[in-house]
N, C-alpha and C positions, 0 to 999 in steps of 0.2 A: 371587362377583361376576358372571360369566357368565351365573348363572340368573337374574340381573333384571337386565342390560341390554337394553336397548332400542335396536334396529336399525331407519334408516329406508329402502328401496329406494325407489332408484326408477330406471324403466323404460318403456319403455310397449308391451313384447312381453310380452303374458300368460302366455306360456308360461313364460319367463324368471323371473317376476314367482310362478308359482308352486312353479314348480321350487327358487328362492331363500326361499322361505316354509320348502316342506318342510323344505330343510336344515336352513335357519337354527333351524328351533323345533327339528326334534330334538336339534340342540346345546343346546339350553335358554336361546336368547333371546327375546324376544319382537320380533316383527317386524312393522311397520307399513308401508304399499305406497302409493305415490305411480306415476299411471300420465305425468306430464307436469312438467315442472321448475315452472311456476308455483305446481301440488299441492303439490309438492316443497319450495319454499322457505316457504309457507302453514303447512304441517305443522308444518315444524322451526322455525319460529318460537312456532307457538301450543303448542306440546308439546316443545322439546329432546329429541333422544335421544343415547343416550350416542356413538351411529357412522351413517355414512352411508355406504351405497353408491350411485355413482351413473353411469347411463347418459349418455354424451354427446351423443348424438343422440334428443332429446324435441321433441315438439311444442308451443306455445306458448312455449317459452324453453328454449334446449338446455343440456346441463349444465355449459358455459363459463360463461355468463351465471347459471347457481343458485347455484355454488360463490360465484361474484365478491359478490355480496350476501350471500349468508349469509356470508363472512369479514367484512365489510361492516358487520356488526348485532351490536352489544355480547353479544347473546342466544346467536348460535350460530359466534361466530370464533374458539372454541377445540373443537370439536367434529374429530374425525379427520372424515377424508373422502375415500371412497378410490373412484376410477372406476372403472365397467365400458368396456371398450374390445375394439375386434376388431383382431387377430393383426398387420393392415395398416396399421392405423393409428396409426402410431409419431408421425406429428408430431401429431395427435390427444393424444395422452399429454401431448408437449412443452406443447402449450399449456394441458393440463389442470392441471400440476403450476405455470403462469404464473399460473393463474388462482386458485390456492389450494388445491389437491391434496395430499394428504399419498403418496397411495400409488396402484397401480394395479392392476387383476383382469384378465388375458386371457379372453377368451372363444374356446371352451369352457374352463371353466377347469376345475384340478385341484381337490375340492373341499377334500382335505388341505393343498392351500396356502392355500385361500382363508379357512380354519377358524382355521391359525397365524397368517395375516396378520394376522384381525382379533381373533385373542389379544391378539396384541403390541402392536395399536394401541390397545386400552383398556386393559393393564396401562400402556401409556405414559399415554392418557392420564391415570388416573387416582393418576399420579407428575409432574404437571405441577410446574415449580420456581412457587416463590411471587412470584418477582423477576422483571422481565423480565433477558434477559440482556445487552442492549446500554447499557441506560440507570440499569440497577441500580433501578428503582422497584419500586414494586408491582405485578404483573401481576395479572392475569382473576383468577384467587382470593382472592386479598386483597379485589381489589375488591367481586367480588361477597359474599364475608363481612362488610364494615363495611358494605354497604349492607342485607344481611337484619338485620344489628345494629339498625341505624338505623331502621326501618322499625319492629320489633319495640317497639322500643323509643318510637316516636312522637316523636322528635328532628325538631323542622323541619332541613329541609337544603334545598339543589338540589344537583343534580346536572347536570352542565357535562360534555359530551361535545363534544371537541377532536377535526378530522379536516382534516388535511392535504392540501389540495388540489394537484395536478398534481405529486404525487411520481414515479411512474412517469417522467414525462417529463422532469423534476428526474434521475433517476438513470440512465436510459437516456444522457443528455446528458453527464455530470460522472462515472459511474461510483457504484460502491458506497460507496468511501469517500468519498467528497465526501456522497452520502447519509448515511452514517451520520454526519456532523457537522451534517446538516439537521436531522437527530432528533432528539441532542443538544441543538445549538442550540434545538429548540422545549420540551424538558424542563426546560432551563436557562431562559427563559422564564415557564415553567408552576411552577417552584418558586422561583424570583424575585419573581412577584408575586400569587399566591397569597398570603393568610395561613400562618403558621405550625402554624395549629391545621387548617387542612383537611387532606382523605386526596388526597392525589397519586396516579393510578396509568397505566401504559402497560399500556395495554389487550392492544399489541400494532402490530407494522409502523407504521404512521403514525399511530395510533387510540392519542387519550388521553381521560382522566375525571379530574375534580374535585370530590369531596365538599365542598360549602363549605356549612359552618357557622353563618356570619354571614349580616348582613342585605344588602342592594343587589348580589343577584348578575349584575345587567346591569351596572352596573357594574367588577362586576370583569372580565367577559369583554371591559368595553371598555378596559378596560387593558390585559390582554392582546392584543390588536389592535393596539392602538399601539404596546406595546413591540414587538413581532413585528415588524409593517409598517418598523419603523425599524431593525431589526436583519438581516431575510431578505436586504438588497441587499450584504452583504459576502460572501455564499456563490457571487454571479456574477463571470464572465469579465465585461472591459470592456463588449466589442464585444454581448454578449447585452441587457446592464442597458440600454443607448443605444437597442437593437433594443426594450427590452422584450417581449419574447418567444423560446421556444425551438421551434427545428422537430424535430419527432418524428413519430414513424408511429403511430395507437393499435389496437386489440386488432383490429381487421378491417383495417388492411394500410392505411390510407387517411391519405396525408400530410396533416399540421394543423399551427397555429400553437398553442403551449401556453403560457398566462400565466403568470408569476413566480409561485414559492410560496405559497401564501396557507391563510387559514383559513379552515375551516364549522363553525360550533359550536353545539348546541342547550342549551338552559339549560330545565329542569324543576325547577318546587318542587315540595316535597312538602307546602305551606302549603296549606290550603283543598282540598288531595287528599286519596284516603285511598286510596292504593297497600296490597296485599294481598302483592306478590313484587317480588325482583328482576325479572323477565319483565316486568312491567309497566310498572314505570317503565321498564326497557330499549328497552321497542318504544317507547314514546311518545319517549324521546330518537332511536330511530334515526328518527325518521317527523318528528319536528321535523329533525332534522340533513338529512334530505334536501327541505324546505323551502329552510334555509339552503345549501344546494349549489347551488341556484338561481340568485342573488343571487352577480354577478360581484364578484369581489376579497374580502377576507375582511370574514365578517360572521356575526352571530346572531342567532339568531331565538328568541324567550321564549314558552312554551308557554302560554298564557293560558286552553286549553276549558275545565277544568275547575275553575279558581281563583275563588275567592270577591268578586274583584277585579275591575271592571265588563271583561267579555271583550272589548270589541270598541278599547279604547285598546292603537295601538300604538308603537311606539318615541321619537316625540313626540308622546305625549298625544293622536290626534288620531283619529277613526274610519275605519275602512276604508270609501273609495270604492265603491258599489255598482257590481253591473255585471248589465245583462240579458242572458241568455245563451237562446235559443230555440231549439233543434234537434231533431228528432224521434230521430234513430238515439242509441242508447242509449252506445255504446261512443265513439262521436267526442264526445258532449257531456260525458260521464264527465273524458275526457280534456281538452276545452278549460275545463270548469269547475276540474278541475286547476291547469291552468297560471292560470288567473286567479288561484285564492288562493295561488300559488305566489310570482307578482305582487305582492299585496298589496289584491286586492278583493276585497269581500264577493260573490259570486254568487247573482243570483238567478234558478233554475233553471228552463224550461218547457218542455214538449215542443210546446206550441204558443199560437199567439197567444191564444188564450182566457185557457189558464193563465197567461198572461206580464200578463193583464191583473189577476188574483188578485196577482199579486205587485206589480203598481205600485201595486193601491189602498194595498197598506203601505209602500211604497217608490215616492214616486212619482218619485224625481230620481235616477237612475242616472249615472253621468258617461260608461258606457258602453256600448255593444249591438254584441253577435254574434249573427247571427241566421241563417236560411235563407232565402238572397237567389231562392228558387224559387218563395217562398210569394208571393205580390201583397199579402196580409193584413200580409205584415212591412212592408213600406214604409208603406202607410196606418196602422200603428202606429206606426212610427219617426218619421214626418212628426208625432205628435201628441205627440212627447215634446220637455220643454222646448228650443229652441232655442239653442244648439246641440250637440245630443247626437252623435258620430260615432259612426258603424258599422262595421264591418268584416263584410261577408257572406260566408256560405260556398257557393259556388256548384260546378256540376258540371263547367265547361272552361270555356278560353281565349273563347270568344265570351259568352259569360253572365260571368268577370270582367270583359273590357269594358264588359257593357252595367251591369253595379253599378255602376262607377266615374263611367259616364255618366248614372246616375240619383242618382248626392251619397256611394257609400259611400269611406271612405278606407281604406280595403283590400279587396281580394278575397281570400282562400284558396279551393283546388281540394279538396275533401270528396276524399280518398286513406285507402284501408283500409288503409295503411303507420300506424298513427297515430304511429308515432316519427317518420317524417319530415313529416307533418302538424303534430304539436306544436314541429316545429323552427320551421316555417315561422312559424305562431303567433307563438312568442317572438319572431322576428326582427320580427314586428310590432307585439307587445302592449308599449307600454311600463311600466315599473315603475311603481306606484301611490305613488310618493315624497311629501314635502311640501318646500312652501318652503322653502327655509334660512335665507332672511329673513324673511317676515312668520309663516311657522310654519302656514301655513292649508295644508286637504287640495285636492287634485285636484278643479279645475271641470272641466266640459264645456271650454271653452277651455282649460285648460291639455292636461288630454288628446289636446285633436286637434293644439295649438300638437306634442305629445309626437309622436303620430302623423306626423304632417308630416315632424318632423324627423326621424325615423325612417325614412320611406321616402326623404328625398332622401339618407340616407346611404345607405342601401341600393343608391339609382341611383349615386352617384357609386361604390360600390366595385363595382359590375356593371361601371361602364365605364373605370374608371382603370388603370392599369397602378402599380400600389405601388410602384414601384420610383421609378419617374420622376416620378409623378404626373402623365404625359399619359394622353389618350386611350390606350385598351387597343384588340388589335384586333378585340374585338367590336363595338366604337362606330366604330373606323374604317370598317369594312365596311358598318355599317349609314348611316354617313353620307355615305359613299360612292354609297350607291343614292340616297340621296335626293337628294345634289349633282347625281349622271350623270341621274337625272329630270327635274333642273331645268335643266340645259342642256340634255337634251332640247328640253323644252318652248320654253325660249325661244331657243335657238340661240344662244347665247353660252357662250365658251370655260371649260372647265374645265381647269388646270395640275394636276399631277403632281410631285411633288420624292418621290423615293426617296434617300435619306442611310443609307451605312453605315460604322460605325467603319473605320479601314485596320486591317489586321491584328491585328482585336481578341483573337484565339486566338491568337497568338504573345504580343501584350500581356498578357493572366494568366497565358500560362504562366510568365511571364517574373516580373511582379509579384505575381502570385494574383489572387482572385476579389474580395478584399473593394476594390481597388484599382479591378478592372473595372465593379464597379457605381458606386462614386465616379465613374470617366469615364463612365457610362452619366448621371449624373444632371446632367453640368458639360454633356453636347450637349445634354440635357433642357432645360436651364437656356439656353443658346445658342438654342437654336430657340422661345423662348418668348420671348425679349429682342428677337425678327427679326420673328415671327410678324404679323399683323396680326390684328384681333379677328373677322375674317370666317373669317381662316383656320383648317384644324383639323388641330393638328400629333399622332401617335398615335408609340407605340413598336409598329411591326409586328412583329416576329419576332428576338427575341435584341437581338444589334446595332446591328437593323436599323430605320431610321426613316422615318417616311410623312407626308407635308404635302399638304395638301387646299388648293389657290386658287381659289375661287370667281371667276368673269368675271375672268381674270387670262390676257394672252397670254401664249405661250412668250417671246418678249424679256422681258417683268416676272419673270417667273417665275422667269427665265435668271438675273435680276439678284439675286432675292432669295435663287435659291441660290450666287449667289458671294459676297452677307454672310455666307448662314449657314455657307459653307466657310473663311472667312476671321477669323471670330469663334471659331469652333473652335480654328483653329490658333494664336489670338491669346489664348486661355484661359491662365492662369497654372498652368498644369499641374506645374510643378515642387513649388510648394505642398503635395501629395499625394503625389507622390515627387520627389527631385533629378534620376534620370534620364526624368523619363517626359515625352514628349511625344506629341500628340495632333491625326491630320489626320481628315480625312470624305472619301467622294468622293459623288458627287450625280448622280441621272440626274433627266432632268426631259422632259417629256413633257404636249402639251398640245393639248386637240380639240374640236369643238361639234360639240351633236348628239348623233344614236344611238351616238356612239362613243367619247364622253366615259368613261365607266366604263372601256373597256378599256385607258385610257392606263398604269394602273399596270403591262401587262404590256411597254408598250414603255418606263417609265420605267425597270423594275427590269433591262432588256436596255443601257440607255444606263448604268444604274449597274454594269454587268459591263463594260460598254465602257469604261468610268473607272478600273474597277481594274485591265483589263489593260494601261493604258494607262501605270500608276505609279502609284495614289493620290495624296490629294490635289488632285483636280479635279473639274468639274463636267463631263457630256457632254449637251448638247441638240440635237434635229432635230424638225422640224416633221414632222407623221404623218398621213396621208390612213387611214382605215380601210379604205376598198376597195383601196389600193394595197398595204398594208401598208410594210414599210420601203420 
């Protein structure tokens, strides 16, 4: 067995790199070298081997990120995979073996260890059980033996690759066992409505596969979806399912909101293909499946390049929306042509307005253009394409997005050699190439920018709202704050100040808990929005703490409206949410014309320390001269 396994390293210290050659052949394996994880996963996808060793720290994608996809790819998530790591680096290991590690090599290492180790890891592998062991199915051998049958054999089939989205944070939240009944449950699912005569198999961790036999296999995936979707919501806590969402940390440390369970499922026939390996159809499902990964809340996507079947209809009948895409750098266009067909538009690629003119004499009605808002040439092109086509330019800063917005485009993005955060940014603006759900027609120019539109005023409203309360957040206060204190500037007339903080709101959860404190955080929300007047801008500053903006309002009005808003607080039917809980505010208020309007908030938040030390439950106001100070 040993003299024809197949080792793949990878490294990217050549010394290492050769020194691991030698060994490894005189043992009598053969050994193939990867000097960068991107080589790395490239490799072991187009050639499996039978073991992996690998370095964690590579350049273009380090060996956290290689393991995680190649577990990821029907192709190579049963392969051993063992790290090279140094002496220091213990939590290095920890996160290696997170990421899908079987095992681990210190460096320098022993070479008699490193010899046993990966003995014992291809005598294991090559004793892998037939069954998975959690859900009793078919595991990775089964599987892949009925599908070289099938092929062999020229049996139309698809093949329906099942991947469980936002399990991690599913399990991190609820624990293992609560996991393993999310598995279950989706097995229970998958052999529920399935046919009888398909091959069911668990691939393995979250990753299932369905040999289906029969005909209309979009259909069956979309039965599966709905059973699913109508089943996943008994696995949550109350308070989660109401939230719709769970909070978790993901693989870089970076707190997120993570969606309910759901499905990404890619569907391959082998109708009108002519698949030669398992490997093949594999990669083409794991490359559809990460399509469908895209595409928020569970969904599938049907493989259509190489089917005999007119390629361009898709899920209703209808053709993919063009889109002009013109950038010269090869690696950003690569990537935004990406996320468009990821979308669901056709792309039509150019590096420059020439070429982009080659592609409209065949396409002359795009619904969309991304282009580079540096060239003068893109605009005199954009202006010639039917009206109204929206753009979205890629420019180089903050003053050149301005000036695109000012010249018709409905988005700018900043061209960033990051291209993952680049392509975030993208998404958060490209909206999905969907169709009607009534008239069943594809994506006009109008619907798209109608898409656009409302795409960015979500964006402004979650920039500036506070989630919680749904006021003003304090980036919006602040910044409207400057513009208020400029406008009293300008015309000398008064600007007021109300600072409002709960009375002893950290005594209050400790008391009742937290999900109680945001309840009373949302009823003063709710209070100061019922007082408010529509000039005024009422924001959640800081925790507890509350800030109201009165435009041309003197301190006596201003005086007045914080003794509604302390009065309506206290007048809240607070017992509703608990029998013992009641609820007071106290209020500084602070109010000036002129160059000194802006700094009232630090005399109003000094009359709201004035209010608490005085009892809570009150309002404190004085009239404030800026040169005099108090």
């Amino acid at each position: 067995m040993t003299a024809q396994a197949r080792i793949l390293v990878a490294d990217d210290d050549p010394a290492m790199c050769l020194l691991l050659r030698e060994t490894l052949q005189e043992a009598g394996y053969e050994v193939l070298i990867a000097h960068d994880g991107d080589q790395l996963v490239r490799m072991a996808q187009d050639h499996p081997p039978d073991l992996l060793l690998v370095d964690l720290m590579m350049p273009l994608m380090d060996g956290f990120e290689a393991i995680r996809q190649l577990r990821n790819d029907t192709r190579t998530s049963h392969l051993p995979m063992i790290i090279l790591t140094a002496r220091s680096a213990s939590s290095e290991v920890v996160t290696g073996f997170d990421s899908g590690a079987d095992d681990y090599i210190v460096k320098p290492y022993d070479i008699d260890v490193l010899l046993a180790r990966i003995r014992s890891h291809l005598r294991r592998a090559a004793k892998l059980p037939v069954r998975n062991p959690l859900t009793g199915l078919p595991g990775n051998v089964l599987l892949q033996a009925e599908l070289e049958r099938q092929i062999s054999q020229g049996t139309p089939f698809a093949l329906i690759y099942v991947d469980l989205d936002n399990f991690k944070a599913f399990n991190d939240a609820y624990g293992f066992a609560r996991g393993d009944r999310a598995i279950h449950m989706l097995a229970g699912v998958l052999a529920e409505v399935a046919p009888r005569e398909d091959f069911l198999g668990h691939i393995g961790g979250d990753d299932f596969a369905i040999i289906h036999y029969g005909g209309h296999p979009e259909e069956l995936a979309q039965r599966i979806i709905a059973t699913f979707d109508g089943r996943v919501r008994e696995l949550y806590d109350p308070a989660d399912l109401q939230r719709g969402y769970l909070r978790g940390v993901d693989r870089h440390g970076v707190p997120r909101q993570f969606g309910l369970l759901s499905l990404s499922m890619s569907v391959v026939s082998s109708e009108g293909q002519r698949f030669t390996s398992v490997d093949e159809i594999s990669k083409v499902a794991a490359e559809v499946k990460s399509a469908a990964k895209s595409i928020a809340g569970s969904s599938y996507v049907f493989d259509r390049r190489l089917s005999t079947q007119p390629p361009a209809e898709e899920r209703r009948g209808q053709r993919r929306p063009a889109a002009l895409l013109i950038y010269p750098d090869e690696g950003l266009r690569a990537s935004i042509a990406t996320s468009l067909r990821l979308q669901g538009y056709r792309p039509l690629i150019a590096t420059d307005v020439l070429k982009a003119q080659d592609q409209l004499a065949r396409t002359p009605d795009p619904v969309l253009m991304i282009a580079n808002g540096a060239d003068p040439a893109v605009w005199h092109l954009w202006r010639q394409l039917p009206a109204p086509t929206p753009l979205i330019a890629i420019v180089a800063d903050e003053q050149a997005t301005a000036a695109a917005r000012a010249n018709g485009a409905v988005a700018a993005l900043i061209a960033t050699d990051n291209l993952v955060d680049f392509t975030d940014q993208l998404l958060l603006h490209l909206p999905r190439a969907a169709f009607s759900e009534l008239a069943e027609q594809p994506d006009t120019p109008d619907t798209i920018i109608r898409a656009l539109q409302a795409r960015a005023r979500d964006l402004e409203r979650e920039a500036n709202e506070d989630s919680l309360t749904l006021l003003a957040n304090r980036r919006q206060i602040d910044r409207r704050l400057s513009e208020l204190g400029a406008q009293a500037a300008r015309s000398g007339r008064t600007l007021a100040v109300l600072m409002a903080s709960v009375d002893q709101f950290k005594e209050l959860t400790d008391r009742f808990g937290l999900s109680v404190g945001n309840e009373v955080l949302r009823g003063v929300a709710g209070a100061l929005r019922g007082i408010c007047r529509p000039s005024d801008v009422a924001a959640r500053y800081d925790g507890a703490e509350f800030l109201v903006l009165l435009p041309e309002t003197s301190l006596a009005d201003a005086t007045v409206i914080a003794e509604r808003i302390r009065e309506a607080v206290e007048q809240l039917a607070w017992s509703t949410i608990h029998p013992q809980l009641q609820v007071t505010v106290s209020i500084g208020v602070a109010a000036a014309s002129g160059p000194g309007a802006e700094q009232c908030i630090d005399q109003a938040d000094r009359r709201l320390a004035a209010a608490s030390r005085a009892g809570h439950n009150r309002v404190v106001a004085a009239e404030w001269e800026p040169e005099h100070g108090l």
